[in-house]
DRENVEXDREN-281051 format. One line per field, with one value per residue: x, y, z of N, C-alpha, C, O in turn. Coordinates in pm, 1 decimal. Atoms other than C-alpha are relative to their C-alpha. Layout:
// DRENVEXDREN-281051
npx c(X ...)
npy c(Y ...)
npz c(Z ...)
capx c(X ...)
capy c(Y ...)
capz c(Z ...)
cpx c(X ...)
cpy c(Y ...)
cpz c(Z ...)
opx c(X ...)
opy c(Y ...)
opz c(Z ...)
// end
This chain:
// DRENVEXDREN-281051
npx c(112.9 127.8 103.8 91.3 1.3 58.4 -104.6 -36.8 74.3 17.1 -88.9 3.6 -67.0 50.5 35.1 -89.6 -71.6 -1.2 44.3 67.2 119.7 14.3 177.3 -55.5 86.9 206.9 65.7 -22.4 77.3 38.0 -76.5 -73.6 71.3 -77.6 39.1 100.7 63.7 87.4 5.8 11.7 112.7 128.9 15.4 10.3 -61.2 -164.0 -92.2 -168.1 12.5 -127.5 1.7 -113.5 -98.0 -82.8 -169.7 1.1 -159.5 -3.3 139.7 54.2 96.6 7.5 145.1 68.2 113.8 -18.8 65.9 -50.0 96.2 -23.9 -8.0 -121.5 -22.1 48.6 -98.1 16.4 -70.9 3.3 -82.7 -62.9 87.4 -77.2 -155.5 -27.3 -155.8 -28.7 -80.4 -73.2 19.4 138.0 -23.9 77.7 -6.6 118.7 -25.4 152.1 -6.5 87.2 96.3 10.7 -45.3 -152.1 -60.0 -64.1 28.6 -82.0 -35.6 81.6 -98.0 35.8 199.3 132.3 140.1 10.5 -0.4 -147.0 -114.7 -65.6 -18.7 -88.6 51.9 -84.3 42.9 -83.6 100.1 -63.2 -147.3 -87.7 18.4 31.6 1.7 96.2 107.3 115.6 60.6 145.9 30.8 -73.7 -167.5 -95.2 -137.3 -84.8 -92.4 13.0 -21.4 -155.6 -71.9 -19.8 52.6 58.0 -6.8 148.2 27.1 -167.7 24.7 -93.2 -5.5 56.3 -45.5 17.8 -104.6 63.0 -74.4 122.7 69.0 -69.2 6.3 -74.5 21.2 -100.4 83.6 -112.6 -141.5 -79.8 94.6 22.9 50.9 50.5 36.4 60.8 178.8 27.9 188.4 47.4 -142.5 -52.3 -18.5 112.5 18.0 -60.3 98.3 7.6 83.4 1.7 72.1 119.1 -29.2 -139.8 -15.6 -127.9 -48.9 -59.9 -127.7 -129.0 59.2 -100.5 25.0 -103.6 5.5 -144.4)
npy c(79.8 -88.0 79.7 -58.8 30.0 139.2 69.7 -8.3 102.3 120.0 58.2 7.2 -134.7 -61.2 -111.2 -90.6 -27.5 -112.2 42.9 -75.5 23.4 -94.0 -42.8 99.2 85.8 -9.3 -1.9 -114.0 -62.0 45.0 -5.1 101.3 50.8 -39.2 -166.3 -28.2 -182.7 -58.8 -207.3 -124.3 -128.2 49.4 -32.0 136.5 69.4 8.8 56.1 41.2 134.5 38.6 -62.7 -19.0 -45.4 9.9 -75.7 49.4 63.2 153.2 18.8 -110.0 -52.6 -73.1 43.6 -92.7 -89.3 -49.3 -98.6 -122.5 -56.2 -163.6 -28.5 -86.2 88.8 140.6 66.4 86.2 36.8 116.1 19.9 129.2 113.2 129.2 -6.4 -133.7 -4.8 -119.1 -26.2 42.4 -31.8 33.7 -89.7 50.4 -87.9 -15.0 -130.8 -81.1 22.9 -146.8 -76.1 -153.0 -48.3 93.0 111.4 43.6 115.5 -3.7 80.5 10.0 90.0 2.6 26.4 30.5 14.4 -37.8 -137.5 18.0 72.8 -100.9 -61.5 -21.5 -43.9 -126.3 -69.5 -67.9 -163.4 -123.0 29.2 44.8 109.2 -68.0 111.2 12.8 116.8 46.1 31.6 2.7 -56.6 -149.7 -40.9 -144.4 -0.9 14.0 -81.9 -75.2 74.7 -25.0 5.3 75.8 4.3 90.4 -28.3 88.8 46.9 59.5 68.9 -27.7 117.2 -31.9 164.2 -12.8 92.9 -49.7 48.9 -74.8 -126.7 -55.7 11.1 -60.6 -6.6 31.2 49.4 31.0 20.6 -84.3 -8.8 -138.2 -37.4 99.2 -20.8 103.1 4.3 92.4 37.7 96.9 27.1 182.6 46.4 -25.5 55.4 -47.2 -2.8 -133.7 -123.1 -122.5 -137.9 -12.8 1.2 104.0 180.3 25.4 161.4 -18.3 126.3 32.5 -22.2 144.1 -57.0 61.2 36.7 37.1)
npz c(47.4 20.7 -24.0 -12.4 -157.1 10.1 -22.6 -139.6 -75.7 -10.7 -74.3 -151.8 -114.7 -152.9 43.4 -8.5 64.7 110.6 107.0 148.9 91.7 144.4 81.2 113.7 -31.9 -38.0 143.2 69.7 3.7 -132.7 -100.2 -20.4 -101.4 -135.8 -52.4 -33.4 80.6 -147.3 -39.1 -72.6 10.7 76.3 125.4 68.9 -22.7 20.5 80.1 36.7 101.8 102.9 124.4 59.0 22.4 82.5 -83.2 -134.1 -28.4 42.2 76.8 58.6 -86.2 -26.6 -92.5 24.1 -24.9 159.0 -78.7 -15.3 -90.2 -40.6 -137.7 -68.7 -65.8 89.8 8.5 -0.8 -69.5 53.1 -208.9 -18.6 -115.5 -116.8 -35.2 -92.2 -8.3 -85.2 17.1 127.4 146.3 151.4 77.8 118.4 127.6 33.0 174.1 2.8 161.0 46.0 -73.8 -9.5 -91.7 -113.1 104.3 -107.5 -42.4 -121.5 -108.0 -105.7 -135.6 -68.7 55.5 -95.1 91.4 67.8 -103.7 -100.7 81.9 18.2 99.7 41.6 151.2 74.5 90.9 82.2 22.9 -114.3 -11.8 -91.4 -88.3 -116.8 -65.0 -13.6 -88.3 7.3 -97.9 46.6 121.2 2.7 20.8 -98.7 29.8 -141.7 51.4 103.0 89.3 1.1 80.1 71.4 151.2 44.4 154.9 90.3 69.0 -39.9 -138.1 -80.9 -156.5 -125.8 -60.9 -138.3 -100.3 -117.6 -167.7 -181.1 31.3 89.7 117.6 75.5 128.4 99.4 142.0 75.7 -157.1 -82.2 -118.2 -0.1 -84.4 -126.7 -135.5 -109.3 -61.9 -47.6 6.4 32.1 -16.4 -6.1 172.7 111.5 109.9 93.0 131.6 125.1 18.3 33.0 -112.1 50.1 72.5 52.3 108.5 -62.9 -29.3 -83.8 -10.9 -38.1 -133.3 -77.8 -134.1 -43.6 -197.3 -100.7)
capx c(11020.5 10687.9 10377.9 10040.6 9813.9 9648.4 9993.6 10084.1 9761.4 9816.9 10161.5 10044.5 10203.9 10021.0 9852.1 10150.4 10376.1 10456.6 10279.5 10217.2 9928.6 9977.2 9579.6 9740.1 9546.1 9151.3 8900.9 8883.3 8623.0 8511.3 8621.7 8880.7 8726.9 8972.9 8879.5 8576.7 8413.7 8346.4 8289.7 8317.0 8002.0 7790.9 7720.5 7770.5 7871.9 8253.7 8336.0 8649.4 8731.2 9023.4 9139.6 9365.0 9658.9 9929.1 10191.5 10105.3 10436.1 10324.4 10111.3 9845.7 9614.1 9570.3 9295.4 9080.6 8843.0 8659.6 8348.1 8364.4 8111.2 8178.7 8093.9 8368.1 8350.7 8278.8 8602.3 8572.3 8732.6 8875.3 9027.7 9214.8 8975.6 9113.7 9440.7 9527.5 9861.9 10019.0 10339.0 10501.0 10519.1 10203.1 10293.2 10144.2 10205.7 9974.5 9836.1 9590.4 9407.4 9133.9 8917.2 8793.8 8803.1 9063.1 9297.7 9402.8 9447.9 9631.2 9696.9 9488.8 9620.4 9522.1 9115.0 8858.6 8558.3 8435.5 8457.9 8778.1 9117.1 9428.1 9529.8 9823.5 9730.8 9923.3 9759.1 9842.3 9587.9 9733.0 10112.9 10187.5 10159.4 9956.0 9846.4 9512.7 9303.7 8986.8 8748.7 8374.3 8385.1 8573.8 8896.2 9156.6 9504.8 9785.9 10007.0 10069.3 10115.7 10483.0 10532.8 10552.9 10526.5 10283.2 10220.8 9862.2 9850.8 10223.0 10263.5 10431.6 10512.8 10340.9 10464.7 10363.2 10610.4 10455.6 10607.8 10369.1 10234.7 10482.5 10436.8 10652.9 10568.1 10754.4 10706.4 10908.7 11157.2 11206.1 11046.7 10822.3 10655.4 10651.3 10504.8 10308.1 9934.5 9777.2 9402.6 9421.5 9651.1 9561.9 9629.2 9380.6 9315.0 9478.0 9340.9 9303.5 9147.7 9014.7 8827.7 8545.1 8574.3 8918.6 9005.2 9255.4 9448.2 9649.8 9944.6 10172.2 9980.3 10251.3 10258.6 10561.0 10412.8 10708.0)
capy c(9906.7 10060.4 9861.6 9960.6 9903.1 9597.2 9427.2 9530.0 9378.7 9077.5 9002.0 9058.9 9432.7 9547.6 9875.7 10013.4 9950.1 10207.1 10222.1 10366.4 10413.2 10522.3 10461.2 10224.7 9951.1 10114.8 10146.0 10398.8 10661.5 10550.2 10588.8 10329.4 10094.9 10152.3 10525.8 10689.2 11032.4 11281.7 11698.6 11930.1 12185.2 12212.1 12257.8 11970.7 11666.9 11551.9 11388.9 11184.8 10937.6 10783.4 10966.1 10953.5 11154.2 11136.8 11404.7 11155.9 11065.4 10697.3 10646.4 10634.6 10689.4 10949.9 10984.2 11292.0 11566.4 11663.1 11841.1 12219.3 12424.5 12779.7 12739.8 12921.3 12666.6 12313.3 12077.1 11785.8 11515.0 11148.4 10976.0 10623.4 10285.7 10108.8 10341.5 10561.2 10716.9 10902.0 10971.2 10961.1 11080.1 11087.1 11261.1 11292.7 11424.6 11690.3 11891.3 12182.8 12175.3 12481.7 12665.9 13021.3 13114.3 12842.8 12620.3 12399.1 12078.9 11903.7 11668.2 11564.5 11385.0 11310.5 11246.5 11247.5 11272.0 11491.5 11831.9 11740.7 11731.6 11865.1 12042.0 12088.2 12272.6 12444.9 12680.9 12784.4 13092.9 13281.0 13083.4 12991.9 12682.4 12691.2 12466.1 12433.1 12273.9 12186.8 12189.9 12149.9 12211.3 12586.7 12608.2 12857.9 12894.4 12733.5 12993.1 13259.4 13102.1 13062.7 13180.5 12944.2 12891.2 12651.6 12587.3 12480.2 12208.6 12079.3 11884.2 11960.6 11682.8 11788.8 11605.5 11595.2 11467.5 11457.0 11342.8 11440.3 11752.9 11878.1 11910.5 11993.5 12068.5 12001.7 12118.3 11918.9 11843.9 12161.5 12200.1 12551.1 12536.8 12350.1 12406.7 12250.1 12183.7 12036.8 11970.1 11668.6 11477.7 11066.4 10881.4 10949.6 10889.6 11026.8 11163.6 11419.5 11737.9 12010.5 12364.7 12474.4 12498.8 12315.0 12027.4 11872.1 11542.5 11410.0 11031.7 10868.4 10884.3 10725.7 10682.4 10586.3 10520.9 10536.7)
capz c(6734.4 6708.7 6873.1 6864.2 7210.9 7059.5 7039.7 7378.9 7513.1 7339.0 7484.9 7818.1 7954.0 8244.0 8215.8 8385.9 8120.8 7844.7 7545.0 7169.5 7039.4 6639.0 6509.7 6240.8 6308.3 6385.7 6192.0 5937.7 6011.8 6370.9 6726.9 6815.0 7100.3 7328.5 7381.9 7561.7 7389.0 7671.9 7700.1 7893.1 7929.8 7613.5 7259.0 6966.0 7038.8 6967.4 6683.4 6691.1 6444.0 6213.6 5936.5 5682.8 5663.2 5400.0 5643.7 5936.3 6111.7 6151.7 5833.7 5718.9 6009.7 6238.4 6531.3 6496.8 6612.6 6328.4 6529.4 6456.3 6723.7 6792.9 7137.7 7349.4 7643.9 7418.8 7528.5 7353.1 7503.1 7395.3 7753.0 7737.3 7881.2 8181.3 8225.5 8484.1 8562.7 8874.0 8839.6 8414.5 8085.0 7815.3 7499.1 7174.5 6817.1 6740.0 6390.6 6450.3 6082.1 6138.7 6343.4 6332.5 6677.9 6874.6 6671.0 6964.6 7096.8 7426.2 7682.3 7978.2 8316.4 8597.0 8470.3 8704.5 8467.7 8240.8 8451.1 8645.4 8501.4 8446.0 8099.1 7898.5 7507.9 7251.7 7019.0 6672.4 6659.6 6994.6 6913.4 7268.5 7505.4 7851.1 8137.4 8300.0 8609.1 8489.1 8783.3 8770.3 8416.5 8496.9 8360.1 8559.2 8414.3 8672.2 8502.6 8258.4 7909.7 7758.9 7401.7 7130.9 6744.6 6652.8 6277.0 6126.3 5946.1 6057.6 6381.1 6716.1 7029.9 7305.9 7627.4 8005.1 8253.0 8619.1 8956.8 9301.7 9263.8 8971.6 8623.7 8333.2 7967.9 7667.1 7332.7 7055.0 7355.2 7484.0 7829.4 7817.7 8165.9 8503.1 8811.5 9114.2 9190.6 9407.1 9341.0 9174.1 9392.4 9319.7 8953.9 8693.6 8331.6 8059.3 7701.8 7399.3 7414.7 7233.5 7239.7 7075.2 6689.4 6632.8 6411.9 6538.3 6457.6 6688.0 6657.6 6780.1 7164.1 7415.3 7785.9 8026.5 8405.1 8635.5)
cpx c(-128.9 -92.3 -150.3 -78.3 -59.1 107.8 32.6 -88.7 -27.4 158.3 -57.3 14.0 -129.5 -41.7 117.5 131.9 8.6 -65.9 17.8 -67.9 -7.4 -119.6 56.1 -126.4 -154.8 -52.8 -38.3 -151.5 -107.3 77.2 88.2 -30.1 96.5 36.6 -152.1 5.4 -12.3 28.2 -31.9 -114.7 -87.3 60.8 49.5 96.3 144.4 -42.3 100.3 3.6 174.1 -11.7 84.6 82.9 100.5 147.8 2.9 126.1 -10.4 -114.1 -29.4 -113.5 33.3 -148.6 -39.2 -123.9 -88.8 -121.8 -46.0 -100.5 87.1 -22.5 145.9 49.7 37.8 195.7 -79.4 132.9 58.3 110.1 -28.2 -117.0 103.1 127.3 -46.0 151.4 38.4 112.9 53.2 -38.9 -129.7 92.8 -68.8 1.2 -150.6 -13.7 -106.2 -43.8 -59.7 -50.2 23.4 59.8 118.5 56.2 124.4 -45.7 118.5 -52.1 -119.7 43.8 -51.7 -193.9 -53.5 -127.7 12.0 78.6 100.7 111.1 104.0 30.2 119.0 -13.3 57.6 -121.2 33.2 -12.1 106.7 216.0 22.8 -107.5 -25.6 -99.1 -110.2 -20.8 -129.3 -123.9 -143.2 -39.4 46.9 125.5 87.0 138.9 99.6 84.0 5.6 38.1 151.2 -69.3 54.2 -48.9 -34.3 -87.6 -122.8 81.7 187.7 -41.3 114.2 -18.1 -46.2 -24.1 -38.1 84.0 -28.3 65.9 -101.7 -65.3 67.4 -46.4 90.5 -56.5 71.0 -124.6 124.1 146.1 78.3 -93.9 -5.8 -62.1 12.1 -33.3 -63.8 -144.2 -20.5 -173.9 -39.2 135.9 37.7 -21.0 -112.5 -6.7 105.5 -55.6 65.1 -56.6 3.3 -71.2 -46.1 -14.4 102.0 -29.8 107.6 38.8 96.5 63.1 41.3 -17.1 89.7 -35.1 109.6 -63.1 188.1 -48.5)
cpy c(68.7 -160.8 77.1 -66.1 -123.7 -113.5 -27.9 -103.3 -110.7 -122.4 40.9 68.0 -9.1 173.0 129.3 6.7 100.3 -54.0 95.0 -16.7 51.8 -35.8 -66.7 -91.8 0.8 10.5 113.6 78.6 -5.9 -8.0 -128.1 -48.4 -1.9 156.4 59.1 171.7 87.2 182.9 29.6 112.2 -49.9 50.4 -138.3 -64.5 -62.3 -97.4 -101.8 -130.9 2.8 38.9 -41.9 127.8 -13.3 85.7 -142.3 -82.0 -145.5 -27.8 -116.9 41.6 88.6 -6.5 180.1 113.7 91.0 114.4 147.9 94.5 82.8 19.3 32.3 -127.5 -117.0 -52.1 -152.5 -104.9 -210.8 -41.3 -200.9 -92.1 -33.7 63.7 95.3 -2.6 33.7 83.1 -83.9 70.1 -17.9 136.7 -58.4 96.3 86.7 158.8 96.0 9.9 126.5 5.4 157.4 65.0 -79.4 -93.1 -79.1 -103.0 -24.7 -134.5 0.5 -118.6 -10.7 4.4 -59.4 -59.7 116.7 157.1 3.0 -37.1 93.6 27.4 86.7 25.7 82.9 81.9 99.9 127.4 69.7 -62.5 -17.5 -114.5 48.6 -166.6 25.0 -82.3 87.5 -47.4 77.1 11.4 156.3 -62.7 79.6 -61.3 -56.5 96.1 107.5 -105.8 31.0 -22.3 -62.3 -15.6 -99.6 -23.8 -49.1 -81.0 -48.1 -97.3 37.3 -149.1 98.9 -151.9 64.2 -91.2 53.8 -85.8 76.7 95.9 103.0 -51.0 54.3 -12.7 29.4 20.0 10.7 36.7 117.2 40.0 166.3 48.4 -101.7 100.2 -82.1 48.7 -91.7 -59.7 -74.1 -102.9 -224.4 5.6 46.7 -47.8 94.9 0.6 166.4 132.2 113.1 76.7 -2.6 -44.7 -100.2 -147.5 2.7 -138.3 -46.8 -227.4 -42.1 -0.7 -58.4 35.5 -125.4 19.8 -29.2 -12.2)
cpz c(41.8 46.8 22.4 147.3 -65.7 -20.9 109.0 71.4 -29.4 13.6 150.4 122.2 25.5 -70.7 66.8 -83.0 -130.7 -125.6 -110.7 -62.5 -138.4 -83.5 -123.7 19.7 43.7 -59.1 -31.5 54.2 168.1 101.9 60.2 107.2 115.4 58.5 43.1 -24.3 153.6 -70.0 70.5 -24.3 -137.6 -197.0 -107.5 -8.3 -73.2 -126.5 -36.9 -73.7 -94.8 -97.9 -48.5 -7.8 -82.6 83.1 159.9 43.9 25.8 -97.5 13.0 70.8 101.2 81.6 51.8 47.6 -30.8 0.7 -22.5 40.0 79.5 119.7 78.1 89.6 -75.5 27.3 2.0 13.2 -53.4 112.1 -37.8 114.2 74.8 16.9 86.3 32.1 113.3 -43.2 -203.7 -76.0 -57.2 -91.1 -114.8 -98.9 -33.9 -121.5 55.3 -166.5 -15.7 88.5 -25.4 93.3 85.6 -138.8 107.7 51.0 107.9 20.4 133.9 112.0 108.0 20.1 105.8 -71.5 -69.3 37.9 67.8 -31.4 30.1 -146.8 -43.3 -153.0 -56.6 -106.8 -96.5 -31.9 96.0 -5.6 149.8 107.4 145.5 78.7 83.7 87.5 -45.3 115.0 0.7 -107.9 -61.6 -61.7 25.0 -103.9 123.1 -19.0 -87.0 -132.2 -65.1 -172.7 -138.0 -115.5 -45.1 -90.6 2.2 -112.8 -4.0 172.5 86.8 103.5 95.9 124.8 185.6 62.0 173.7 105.9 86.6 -76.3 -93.1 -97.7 -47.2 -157.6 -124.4 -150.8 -137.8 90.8 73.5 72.1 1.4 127.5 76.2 97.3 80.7 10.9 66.5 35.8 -37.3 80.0 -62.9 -171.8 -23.4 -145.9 -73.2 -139.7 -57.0 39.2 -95.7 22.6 -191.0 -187.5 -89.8 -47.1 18.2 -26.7 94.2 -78.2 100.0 162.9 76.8 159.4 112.9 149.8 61.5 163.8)
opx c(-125.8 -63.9 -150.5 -12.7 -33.7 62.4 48.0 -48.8 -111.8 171.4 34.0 -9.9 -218.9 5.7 119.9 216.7 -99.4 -62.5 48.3 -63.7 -89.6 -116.9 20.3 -240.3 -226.6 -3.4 -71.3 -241.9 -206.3 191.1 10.2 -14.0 63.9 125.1 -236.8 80.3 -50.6 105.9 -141.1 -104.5 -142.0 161.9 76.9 207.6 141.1 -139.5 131.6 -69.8 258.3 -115.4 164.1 10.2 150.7 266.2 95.3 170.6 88.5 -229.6 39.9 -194.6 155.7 -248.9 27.4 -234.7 -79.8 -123.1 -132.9 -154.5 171.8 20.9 244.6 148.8 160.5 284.7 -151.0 246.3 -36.4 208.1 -127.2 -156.0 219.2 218.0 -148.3 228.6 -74.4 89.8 52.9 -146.6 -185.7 153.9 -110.2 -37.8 -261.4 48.4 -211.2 45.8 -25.2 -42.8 128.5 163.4 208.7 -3.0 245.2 -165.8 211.7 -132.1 -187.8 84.3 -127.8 -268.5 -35.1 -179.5 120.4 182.8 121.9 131.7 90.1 -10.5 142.8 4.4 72.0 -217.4 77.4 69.7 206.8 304.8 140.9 -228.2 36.5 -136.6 -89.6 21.8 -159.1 -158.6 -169.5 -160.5 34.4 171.1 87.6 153.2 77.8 140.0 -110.9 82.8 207.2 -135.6 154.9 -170.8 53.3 -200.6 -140.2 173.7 262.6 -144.8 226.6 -117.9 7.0 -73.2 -15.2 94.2 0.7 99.2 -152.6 -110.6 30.5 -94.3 151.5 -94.7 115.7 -230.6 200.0 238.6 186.9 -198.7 90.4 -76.1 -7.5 4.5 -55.9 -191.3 36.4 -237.9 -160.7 249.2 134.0 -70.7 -188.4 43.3 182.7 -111.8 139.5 -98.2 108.2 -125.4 -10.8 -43.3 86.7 -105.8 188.7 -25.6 154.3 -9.2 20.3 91.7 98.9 -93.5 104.0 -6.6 287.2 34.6)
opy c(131.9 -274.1 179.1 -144.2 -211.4 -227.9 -144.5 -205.6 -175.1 -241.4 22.0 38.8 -62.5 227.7 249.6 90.6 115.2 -171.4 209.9 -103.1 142.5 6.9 4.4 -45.2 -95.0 8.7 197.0 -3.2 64.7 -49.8 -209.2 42.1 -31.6 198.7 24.6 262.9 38.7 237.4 -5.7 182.9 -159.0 94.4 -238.8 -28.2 -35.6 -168.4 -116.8 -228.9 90.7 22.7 -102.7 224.3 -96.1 54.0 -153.6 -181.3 -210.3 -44.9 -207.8 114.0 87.9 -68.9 247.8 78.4 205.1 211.0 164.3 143.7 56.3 125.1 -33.0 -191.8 -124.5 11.5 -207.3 -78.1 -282.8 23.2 -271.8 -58.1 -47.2 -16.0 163.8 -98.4 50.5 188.4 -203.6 127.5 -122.1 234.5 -172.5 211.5 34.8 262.3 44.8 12.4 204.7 -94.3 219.0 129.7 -19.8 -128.3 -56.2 -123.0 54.8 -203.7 100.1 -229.8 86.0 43.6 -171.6 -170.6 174.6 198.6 114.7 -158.3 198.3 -74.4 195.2 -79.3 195.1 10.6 211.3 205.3 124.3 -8.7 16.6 -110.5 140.3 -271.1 141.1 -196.7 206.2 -165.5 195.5 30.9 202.4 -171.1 160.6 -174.6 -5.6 119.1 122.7 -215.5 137.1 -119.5 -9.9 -1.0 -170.9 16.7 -139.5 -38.8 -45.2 -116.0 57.8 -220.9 209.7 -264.8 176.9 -209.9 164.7 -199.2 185.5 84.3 219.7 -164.4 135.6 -125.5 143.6 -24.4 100.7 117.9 117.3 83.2 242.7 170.4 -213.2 217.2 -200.5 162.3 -200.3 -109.9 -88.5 -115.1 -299.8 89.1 90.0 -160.0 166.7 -99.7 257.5 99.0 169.3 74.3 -48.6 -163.7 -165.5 -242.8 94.1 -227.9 52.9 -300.0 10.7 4.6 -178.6 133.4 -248.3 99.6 -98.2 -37.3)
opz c(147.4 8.1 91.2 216.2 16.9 -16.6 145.1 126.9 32.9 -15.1 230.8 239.4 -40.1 -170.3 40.6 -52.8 -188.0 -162.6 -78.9 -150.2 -150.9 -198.9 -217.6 15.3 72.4 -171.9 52.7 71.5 187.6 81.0 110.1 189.0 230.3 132.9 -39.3 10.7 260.1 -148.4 115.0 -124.6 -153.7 -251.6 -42.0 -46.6 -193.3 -100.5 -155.0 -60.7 -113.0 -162.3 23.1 -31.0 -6.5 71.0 240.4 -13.8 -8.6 -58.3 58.7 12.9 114.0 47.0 130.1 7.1 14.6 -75.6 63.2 -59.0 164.8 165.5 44.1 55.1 -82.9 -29.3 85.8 -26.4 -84.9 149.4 -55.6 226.0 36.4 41.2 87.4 28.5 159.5 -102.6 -232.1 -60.0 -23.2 -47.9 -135.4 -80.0 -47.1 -145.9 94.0 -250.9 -104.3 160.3 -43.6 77.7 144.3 -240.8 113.3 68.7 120.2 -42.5 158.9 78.1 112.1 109.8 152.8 -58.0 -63.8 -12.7 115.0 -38.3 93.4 -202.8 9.8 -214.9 -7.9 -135.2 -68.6 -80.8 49.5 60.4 158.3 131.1 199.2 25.6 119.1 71.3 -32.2 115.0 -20.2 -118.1 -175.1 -25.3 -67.6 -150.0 233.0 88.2 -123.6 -98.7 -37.7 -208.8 -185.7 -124.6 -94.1 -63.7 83.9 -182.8 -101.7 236.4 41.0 109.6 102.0 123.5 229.6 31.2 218.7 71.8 59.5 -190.1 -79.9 -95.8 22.2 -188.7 -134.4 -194.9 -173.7 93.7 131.4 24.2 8.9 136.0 27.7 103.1 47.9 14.6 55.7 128.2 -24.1 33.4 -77.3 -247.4 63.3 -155.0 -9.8 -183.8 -20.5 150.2 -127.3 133.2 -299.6 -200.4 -192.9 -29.7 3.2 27.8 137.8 -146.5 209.1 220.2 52.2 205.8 112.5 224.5 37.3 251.1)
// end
């Protein structure tokens, strides 16, 4: 059974129970009120809004980053109200549609604020998946990047599964990277991201607290 979060919050789960968010239910062309806009560093402001889709795996909406600023740095950012996670799952269907220079979108965990995060992003331009602390607005690699074929204008699952200071990354259920950090160590938020240029839609948003 499929529920969207305005169902959830009107039986009564707790913000630690699991959810799915599939953008069915928001309004067309505007940011869905249960999400807060944010970026990272500079250049023009984000974008994100409900689209239509016709490939969208729960039609016919789809929640969007439509933006497209050539700035290198520019992560624009769309981060869940009132949740935070420590330990669990977030995953979320996602299409890259275009960009020149990046064609990439991701995961975000453990949300501080704008400048402070952690980062999990596939990209269809360079083909492989890679994982990221976000600190002060820098971005460092936690790793080398793993490898992976990721289609424009198709969609992949992209999935974070975190316990303590471990991560693991899944793409379309096959785990391509874990490791340990420890710089963000208490709950945080959870959200979208992308990089500079990219148009990116993104579904099907879920999130299992354990």
């Amino acid at each position: 059974m499929r529920y969207t979060l305005g169902l959830l919050l009107a039986f009564g789960l707790s913000a630690t129970a699991p959810r799915l968010i599939n953008f069915d239910t928001a309004p067309l062309g505007k940011t869905p009120p249960e999400w807060n806009v944010a970026m990272t560093n500079r250049g023009h402001w984000p974008q994100w809004e409900i689209v239509i889709d016709h490939t969208a795996p729960t039609q016919p909406y789809v929640f969007a980053q439509v933006a497209a600023d050539r700035v290198g740095d520019r992560y624009p950012l769309a981060v869940l109200k009132n949740f935070t996670m420590g330990d669990g799952e977030v995953s979320v269907r996602v299409k890259p549609v275009s960009g020149h220079d990046y064609r990439s979108g991701g995961l975000v965990w453990h949300y501080r604020d704008e400048n402070n995060y952690y980062l999990a992003r596939i990209n269809a331009l360079e083909k492989n998946v890679q994982v990221f602390k976000v600190v002060n607005g820098h971005r460092s690699p936690l790793m080398a990047p793993a490898r992976h074929e990721v289609p424009t204008n198709d969609w992949s699952i992209l999935k974070v599964a975190v316990k303590g200071a471990r991560f693991q990354i899944y793409v379309d259920h096959r785990r391509v990277l874990q490791g340990n950090d420890y710089t963000f160590r208490n709950p945080g938020g959870v959200g979208l991201w992308t990089v500079s240029d990219s148009v990116v839609y993104f579904d099907d948003f879920r999130i299992f607290p354990k």
